[in-house]
C-alpha positions as CSV (number, residue, x, y, z in Angstrom):
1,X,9.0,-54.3,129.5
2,X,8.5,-50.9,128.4
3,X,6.1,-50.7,125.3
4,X,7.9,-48.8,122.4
5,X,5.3,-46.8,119.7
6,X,4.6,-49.4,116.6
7,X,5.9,-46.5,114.5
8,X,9.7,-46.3,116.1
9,X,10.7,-50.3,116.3
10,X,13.9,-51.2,114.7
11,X,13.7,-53.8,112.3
12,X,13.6,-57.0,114.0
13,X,14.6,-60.0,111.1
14,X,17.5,-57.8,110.5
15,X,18.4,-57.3,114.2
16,X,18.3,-60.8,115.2
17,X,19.9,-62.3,111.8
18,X,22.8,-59.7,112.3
19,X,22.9,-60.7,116.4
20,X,23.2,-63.9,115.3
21,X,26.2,-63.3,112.7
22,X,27.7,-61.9,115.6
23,X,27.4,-64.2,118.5
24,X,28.8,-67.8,116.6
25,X,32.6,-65.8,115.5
26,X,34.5,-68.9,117.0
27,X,32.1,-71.4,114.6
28,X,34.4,-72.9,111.7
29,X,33.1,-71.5,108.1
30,X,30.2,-72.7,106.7
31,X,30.8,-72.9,102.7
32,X,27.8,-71.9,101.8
33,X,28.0,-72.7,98.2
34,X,27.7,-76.7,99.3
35,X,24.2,-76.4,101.6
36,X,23.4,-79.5,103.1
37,X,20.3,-81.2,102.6
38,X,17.6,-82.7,104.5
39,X,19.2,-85.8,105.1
40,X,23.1,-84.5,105.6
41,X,25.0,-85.3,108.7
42,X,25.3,-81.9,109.5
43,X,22.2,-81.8,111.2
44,X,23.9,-84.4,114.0
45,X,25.6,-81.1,115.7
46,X,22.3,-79.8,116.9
47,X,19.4,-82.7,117.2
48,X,16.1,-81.6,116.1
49,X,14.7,-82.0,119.5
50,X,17.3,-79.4,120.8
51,X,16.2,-77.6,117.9
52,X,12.6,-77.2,119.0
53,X,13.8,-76.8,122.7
54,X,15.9,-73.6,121.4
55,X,12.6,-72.5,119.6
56,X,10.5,-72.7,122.6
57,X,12.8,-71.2,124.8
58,X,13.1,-67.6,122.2
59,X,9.1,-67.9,122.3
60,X,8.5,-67.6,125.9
61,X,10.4,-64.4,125.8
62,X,8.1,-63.7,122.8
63,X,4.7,-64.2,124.3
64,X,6.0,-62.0,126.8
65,X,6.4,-58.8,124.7
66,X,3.6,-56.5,124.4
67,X,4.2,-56.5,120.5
68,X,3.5,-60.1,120.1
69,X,-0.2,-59.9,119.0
70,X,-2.0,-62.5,121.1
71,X,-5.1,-62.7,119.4
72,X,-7.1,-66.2,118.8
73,X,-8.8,-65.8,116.5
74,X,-6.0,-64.2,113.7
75,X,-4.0,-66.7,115.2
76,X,-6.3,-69.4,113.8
77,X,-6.6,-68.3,110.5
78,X,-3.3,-67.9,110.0
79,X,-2.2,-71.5,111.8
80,X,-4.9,-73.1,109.6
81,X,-3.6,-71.4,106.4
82,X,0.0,-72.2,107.2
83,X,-0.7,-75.5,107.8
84,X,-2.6,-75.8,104.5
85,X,0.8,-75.4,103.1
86,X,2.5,-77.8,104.8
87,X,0.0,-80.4,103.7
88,X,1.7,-80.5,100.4
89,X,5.0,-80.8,102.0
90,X,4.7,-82.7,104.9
91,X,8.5,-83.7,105.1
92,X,8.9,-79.8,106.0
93,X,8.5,-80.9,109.5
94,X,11.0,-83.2,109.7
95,X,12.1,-85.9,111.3
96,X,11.5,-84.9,114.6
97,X,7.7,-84.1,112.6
98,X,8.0,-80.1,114.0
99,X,4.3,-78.8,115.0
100,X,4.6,-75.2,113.2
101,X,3.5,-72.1,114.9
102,X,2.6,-68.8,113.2
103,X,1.9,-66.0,115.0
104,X,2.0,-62.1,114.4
105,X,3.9,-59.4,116.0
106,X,3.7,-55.4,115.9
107,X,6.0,-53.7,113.6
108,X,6.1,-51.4,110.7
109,X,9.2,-53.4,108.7
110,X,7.6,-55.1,105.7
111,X,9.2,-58.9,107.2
112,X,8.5,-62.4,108.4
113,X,11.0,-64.7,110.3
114,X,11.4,-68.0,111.1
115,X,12.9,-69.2,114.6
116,X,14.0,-72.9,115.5
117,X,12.1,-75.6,115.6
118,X,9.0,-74.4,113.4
119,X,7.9,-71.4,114.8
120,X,7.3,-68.0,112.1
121,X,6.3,-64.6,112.8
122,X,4.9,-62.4,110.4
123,X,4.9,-59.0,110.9
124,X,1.8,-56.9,111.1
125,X,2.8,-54.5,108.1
126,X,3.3,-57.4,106.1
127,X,0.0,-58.7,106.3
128,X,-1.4,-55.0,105.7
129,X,0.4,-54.6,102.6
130,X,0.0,-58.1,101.3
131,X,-3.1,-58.0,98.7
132,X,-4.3,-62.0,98.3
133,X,-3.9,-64.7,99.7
134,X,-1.1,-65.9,97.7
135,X,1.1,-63.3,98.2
136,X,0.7,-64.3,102.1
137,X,1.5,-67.7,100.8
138,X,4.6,-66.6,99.2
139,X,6.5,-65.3,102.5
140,X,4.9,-68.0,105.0
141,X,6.0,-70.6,102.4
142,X,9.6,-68.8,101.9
143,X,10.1,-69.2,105.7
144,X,8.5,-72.7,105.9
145,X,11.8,-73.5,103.7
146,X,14.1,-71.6,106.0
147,X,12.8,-74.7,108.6
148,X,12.3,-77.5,106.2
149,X,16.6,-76.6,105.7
150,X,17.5,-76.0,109.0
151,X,19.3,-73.1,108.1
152,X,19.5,-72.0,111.8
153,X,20.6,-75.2,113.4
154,X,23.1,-75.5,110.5
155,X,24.1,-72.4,111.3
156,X,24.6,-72.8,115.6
157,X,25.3,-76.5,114.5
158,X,28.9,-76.5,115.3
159,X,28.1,-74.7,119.0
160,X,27.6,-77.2,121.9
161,X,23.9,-77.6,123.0
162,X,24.5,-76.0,126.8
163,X,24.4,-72.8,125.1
164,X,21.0,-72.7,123.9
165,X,20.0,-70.9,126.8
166,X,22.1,-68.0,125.9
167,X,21.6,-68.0,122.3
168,X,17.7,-68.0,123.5
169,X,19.0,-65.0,125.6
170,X,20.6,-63.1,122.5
171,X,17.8,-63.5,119.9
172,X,15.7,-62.1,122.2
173,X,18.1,-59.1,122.7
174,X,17.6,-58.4,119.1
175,X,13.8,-58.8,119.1
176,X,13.9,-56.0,122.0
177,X,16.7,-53.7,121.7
178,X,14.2,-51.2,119.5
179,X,15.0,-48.2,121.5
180,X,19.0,-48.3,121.1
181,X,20.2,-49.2,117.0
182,X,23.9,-47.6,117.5
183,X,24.0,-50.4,121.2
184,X,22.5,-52.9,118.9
185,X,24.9,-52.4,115.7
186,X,27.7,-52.6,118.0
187,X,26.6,-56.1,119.7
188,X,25.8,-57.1,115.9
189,X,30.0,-56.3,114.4
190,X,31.7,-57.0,117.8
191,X,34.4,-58.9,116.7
192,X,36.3,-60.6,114.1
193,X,34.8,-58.9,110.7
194,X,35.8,-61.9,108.6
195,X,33.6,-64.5,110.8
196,X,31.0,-61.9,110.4
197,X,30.8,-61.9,106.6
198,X,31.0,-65.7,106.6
199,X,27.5,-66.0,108.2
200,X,25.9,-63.0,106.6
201,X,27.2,-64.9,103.1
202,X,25.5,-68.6,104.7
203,X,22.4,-66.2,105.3
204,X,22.0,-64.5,101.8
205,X,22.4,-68.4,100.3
206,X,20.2,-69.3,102.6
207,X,17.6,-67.0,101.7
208,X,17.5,-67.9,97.6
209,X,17.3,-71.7,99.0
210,X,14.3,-70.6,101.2
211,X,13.1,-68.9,97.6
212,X,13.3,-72.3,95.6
213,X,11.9,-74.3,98.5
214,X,8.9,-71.7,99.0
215,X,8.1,-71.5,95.3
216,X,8.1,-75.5,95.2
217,X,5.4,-74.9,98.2
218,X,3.2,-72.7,96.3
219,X,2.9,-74.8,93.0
220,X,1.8,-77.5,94.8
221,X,-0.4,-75.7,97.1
222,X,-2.4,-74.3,94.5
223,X,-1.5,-71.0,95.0
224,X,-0.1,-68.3,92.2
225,X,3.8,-68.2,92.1
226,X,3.5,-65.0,90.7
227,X,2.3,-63.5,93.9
228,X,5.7,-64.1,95.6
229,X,7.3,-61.8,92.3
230,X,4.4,-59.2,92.6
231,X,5.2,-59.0,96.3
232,X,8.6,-58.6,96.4
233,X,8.2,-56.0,94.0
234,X,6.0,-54.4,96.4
235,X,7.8,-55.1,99.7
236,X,11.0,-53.5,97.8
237,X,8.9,-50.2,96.6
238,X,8.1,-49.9,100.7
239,X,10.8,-50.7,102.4
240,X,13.3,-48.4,100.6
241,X,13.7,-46.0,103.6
242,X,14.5,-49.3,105.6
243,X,16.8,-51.0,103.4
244,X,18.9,-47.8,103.2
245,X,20.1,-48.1,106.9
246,X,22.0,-51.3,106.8
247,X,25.5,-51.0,104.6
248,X,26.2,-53.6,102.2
249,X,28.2,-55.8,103.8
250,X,25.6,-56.2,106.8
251,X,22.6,-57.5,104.5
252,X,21.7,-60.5,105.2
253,X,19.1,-61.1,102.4
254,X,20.2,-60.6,98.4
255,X,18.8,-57.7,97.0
256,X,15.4,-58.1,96.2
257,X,15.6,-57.0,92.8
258,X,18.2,-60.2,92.3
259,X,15.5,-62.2,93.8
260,X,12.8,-61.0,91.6
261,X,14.8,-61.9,88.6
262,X,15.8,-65.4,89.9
263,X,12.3,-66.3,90.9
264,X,11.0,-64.5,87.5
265,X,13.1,-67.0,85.2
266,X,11.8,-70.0,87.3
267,X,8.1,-69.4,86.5
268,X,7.9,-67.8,83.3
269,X,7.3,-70.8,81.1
270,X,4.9,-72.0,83.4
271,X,0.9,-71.7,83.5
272,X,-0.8,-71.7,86.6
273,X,-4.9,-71.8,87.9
274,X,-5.9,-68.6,89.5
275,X,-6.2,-68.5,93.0
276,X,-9.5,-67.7,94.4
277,X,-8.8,-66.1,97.9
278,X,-11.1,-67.1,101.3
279,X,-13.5,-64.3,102.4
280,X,-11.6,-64.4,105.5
281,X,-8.5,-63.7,104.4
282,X,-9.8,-59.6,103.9
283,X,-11.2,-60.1,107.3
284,X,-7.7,-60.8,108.5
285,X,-6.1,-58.2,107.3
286,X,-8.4,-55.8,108.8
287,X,-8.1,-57.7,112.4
288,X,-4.2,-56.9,111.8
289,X,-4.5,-53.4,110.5
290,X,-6.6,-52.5,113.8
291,X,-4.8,-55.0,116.2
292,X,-1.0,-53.3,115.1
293,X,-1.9,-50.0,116.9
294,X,-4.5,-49.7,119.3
295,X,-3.8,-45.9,120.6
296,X,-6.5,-43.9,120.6
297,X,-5.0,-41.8,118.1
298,X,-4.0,-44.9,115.6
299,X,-7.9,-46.0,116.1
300,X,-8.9,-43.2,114.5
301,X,-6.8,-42.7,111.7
302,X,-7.5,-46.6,110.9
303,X,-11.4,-46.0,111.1
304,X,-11.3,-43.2,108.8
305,X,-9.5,-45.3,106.5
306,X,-12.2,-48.1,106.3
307,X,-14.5,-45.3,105.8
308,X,-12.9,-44.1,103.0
309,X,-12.7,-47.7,101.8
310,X,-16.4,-48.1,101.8
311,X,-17.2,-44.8,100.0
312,X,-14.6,-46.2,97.1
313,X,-16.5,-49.6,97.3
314,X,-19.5,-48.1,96.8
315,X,-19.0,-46.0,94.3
316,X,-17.8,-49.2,92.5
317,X,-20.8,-50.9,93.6
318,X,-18.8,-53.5,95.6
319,X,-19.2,-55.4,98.5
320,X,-17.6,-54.0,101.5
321,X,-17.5,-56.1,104.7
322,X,-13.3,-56.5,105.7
323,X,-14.3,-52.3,106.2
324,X,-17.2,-53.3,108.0
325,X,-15.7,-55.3,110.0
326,X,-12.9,-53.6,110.9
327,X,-15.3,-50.3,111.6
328,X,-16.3,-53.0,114.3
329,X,-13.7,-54.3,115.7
330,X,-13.3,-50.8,116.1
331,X,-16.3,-49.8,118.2
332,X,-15.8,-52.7,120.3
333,X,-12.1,-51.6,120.9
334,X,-13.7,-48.5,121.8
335,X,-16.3,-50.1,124.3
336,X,-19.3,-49.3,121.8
337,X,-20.8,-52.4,121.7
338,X,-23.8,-51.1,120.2
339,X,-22.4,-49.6,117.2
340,X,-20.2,-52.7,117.0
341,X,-22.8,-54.6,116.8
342,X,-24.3,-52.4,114.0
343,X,-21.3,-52.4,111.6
344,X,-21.3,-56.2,112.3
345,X,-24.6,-56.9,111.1
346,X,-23.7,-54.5,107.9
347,X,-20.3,-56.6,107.8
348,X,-22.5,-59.9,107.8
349,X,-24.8,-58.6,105.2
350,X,-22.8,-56.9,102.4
351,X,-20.4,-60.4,103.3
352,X,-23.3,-62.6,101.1
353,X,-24.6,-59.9,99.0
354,X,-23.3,-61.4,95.9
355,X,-24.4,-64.9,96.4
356,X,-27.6,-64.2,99.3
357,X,-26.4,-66.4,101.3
358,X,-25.0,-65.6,105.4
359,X,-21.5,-66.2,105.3
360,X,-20.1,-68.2,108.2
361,X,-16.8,-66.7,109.6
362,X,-14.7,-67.5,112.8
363,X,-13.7,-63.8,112.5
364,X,-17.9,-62.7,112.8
365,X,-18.8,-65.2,115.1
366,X,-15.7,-64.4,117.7
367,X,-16.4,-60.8,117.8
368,X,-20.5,-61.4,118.2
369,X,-19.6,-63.4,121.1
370,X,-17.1,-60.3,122.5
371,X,-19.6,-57.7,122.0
372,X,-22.2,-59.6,123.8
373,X,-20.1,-60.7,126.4
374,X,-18.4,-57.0,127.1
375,X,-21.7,-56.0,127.2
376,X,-23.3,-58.3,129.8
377,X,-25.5,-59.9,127.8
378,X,-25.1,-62.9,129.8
379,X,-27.8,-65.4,128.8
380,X,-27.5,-64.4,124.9
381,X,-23.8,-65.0,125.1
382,X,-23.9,-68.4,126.4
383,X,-26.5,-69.3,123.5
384,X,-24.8,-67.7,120.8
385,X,-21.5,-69.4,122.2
386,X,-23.2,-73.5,122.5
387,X,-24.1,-72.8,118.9
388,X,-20.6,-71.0,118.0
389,X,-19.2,-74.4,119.9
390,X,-21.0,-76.8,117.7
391,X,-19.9,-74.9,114.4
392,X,-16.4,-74.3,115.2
393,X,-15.9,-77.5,117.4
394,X,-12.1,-77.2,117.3
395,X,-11.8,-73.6,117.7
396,X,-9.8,-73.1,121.1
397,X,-10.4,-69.2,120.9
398,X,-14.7,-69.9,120.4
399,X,-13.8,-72.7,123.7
400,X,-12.5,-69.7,125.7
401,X,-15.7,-68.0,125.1
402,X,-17.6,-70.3,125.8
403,X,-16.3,-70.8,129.4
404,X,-16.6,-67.3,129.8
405,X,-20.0,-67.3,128.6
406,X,-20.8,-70.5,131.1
407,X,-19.0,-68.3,134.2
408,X,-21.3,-65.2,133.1
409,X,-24.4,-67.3,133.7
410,X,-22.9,-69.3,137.4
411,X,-22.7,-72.2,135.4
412,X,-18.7,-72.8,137.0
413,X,-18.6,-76.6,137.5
414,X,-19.6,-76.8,134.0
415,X,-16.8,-74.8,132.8
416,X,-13.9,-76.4,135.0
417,X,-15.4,-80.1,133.5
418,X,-15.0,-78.5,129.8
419,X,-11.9,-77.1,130.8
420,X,-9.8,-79.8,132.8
421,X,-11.3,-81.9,129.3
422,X,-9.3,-79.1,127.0
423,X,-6.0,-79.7,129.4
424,X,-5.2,-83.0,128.5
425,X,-5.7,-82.2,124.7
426,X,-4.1,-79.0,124.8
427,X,-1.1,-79.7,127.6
428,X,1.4,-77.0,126.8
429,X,-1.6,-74.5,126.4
430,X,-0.6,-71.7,129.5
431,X,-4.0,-70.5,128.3
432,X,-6.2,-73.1,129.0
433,X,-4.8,-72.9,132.5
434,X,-4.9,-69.6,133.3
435,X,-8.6,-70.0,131.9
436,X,-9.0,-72.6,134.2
437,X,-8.0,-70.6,137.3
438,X,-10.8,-68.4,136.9
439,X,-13.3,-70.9,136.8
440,X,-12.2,-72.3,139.9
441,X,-12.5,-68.8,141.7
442,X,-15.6,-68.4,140.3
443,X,-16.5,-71.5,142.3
444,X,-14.5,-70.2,145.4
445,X,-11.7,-73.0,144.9
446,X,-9.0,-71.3,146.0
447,X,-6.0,-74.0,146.5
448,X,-6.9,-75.4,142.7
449,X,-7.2,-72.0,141.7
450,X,-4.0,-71.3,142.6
451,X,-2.6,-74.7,141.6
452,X,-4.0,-74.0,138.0
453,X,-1.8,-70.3,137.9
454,X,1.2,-72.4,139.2
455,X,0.8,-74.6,135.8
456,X,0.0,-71.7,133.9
457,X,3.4,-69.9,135.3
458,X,5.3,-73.4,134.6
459,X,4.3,-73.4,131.1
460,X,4.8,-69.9,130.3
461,X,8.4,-70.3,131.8
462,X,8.2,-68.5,134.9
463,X,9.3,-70.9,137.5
464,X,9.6,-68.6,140.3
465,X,6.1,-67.0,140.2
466,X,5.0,-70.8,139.9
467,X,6.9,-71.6,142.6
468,X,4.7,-68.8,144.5
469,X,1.6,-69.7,143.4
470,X,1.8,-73.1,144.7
471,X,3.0,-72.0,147.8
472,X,-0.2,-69.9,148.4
473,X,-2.2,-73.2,147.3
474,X,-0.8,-75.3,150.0
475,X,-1.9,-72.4,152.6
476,X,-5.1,-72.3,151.1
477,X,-7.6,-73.2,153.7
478,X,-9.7,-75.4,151.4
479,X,-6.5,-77.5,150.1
480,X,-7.5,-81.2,151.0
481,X,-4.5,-84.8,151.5
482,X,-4.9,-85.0,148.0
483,X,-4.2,-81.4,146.8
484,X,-1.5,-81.2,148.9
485,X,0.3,-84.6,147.8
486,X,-0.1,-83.0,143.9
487,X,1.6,-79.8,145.4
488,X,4.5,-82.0,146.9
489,X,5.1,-83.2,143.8
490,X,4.8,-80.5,141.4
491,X,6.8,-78.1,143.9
492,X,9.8,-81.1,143.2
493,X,9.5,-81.2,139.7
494,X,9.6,-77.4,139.3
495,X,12.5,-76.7,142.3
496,X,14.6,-79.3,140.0
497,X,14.0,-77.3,136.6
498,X,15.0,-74.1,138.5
499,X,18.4,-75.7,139.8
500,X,18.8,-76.8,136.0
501,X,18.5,-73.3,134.7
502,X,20.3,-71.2,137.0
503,X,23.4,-73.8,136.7
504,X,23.5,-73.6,133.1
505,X,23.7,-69.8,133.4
506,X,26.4,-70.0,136.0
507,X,28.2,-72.2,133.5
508,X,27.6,-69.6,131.0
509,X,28.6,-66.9,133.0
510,X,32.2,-69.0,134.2
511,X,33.4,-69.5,130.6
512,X,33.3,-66.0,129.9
């Protein structure tokens, strides 16, 4: 796929909301004005398990774009904060008990979405623009409650599950088709114009349910309610230019301003305890802000803003480090480990300033281990990552390290017995396998290298490169009885899922 400039994407929550409008014409009305709760019947039309099977097949295609942001360790902030909200609301996930997945993508719209089956994306200028925590809290918690309602299954509800394939197919359409908005607006209002409206007025309701669940979210998660007010005023003061390309009858949020005022009335008798934000949530942000647009030009516009941040914090006498760090992450984008390493000591330092104390960080730690790693420091890596391990024991991205750090020092075996552990805990994690594979060829195993990338293919969704893979592992030279027996039967399993896939898309392709 050819990667589009961050700064001339189409707006993607708009794009797919509108594809979707437009591909479900024949669906019978949905009277939007009588949603259906958690426990109505109308979620028998499309099970939550096929539910979560839609989500996972739109995220395969996601992974796959070069604007989905595939980084560990803002992945694990924002999972762990996400799923600090759903602590107070565990019946979000359902019966069916969904395992939510936040992640990030590129793109300058101020916007979030939620997909089947508890999966949410937040876009990278949100986070930029979003000042506190609780404003974060505000959209993850708005699209938390588009889930917790099912608003998209209710929506496809009434469309027979063998088309979840091609509704995968379509959503995906939208997330692409960047470089094209007339091709894309005339996908979107293909057909009959009434059916249309029908689902952009299911999507507008569902949007001010998604408001009252999302509020209900932050009360009880401790976090400021007014932060979802004080960013939709923000979000509507930035996204003017945006807003102004869609006509009326096409949006499928209210306006904001109507939201503002319905959320306003909701809160304004109430009190509520301040919020005190996590250091890491600045940290974040900066990750994001450097992460959205790595061009060589885009670095250096971002590192003269942190520069310009520090003077200003300075000259307020404030602590600094989210600039620090992001100066840092910076340099080591750059491959200047040494002044990496410089503004993240100065990150580390102005970070417990006010209370003299080191501040532990995920978001410090991770990039120590990067800069010492990129830089071949190959004994101090692997015992800054054992003690990284033992701090952050459940941190998959500080895991990865470490097995690099173990394969920088010749220490493979020990890497593939820490690995094939991580496997079986993690067994939908392509990662872990692909990790996996290079510890093997670091020990010259080449059929379970291979066999490793055949799992790592499977799980990502490419059958046919898996398919591949395992053929060159059964020609491998060192493939022993017992390999071969585990090729046999994988080779079966994955020949069978193929079959599956290309005959749904052959039934697709007869009813048209």
């Amino acid at each position: 796929m050819k990667k589009t400039s961050f700064k001339t994407q189409l707006p993607r929550l708009t794009l797919v909301a509108v594809l979707l409008a437009g591909s479900y014409l024949t669906a019978p009305a949905l009277h939007a004005q009588n949603l259906p709760t958690l426990g109505d019947t109308g979620r028998e039309d499309l099970s939550p398990v096929m539910e979560r099977k839609l989500g996972e097949e739109i995220m395969l295609g996601i992974r796959a774009d070069p604007d989905y942001i595939d980084d560990e360790v803002a992945a694990e902030y924002l999972n762990d904060f996400g799923s600090r909200l759903l602590e107070v609301h565990q019946e979000a996930r359902g019966d069916a008990n969904f395992d939510f997945y936040f992640f990030t993508v590129r793109d300058p719209m101020i916007n979030a979405f939620a997909l089947p089956g508890g999966f949410i994306a937040v876009h990278s200028a949100l986070v930029v623009l979003a000042q506190n925590e609780s404003e974060l809290a505000s959209v993850l918690a708005h699209e938390i409650g588009h889930i917790a309602q099912r608003h998209i299954a209710r929506m496809i509800g009434n469309q027979k599950q063998d088309f979840l394939i091609p509704i995968a197919s379509l959503i995906l359409a939208a997330l692409t088709m960047r470089s094209n908005p007339d091709a894309a607006m005339a996908v979107a209002i293909g057909g009959e114009g009434l059916a249309v409206q029908r689902q952009l007025d299911f999507s507008q309701n569902a949007e001010r349910e998604a408001d009252r669940v999302g509020l209900q979210i932050l009360r009880d998660g401790g976090y400021d309610p007014s932060g979802m007010v004080a960013f939709f005023e923000r979000m509507q003061s930035s996204s003017r230019g945006y807003s102004d390309n869609f006509p009326a009858f096409l949006r499928t949020h209210p306006m904001t301003s109507e939201r503002i005022a319905d959320i306003q009335s909701r809160i304004q008798s109430e009190t509520f305890k301040k919020h005190i934000d996590s250091p890491d949530f600045q940290l974040f942000r900066s990750r994001i802000r450097v992460l959205q647009d790595e061009s060589a030009q885009a670095l250096l516009e971002t590192k003269s803003y942190f520069e310009d941040q520090i003077t200003h914090a300075i000259s307020l006498k404030k602590p600094y480090p989210a600039a620090e760090y992001g100066l840092a992450f910076i340099a080591f984008k750059q491959n200047n480990f040494k002044e990496a390493q410089v503004y993240l000591d100065k990150a580390r330092k102005e970070s417990g300033r006010e209370t003299g104390n080191d501040v532990s960080s995920l978001f410090f730690t991770s990039l120590q281990l990067d800069i010492l790693l990129r830089s071949k420091q190959n004994p101090a890596a692997l015992k800054a990552a054992e003690l990284a391990l033992q701090e952050f024991p459940v941190s998959r991205g500080i895991g990865r390290q470490y097995t690099d750090a173990l394969i920088a020092n010749q220490h493979g075996e020990q890497a593939i017995t820490y690995l094939r552990d991580q496997t079986l805990l993690y067994r939908k994690d392509f990662g872990l396998q692909e990790q996996l594979a290079k510890a093997y060829a670091a020990e010259g195993k080449e059929a379970l290298q291979h066999l490793a990338l055949a799992e790592s293919y499977a799980l990502s969704g490419a059958i046919s490169p898996a398919l591949d893979q395992l053929d060159i592992a059964r020609r491998s030279p060192d493939a022993t009885y017992y390999d071969h027996a585990i090729i046999d039967a994988r080779e079966r399993d994955l020949r069978e899922r193929y079959k599956d896939e290309l005959e749904a898309l052959k039934k697709q392709g007869d009813k048209k």
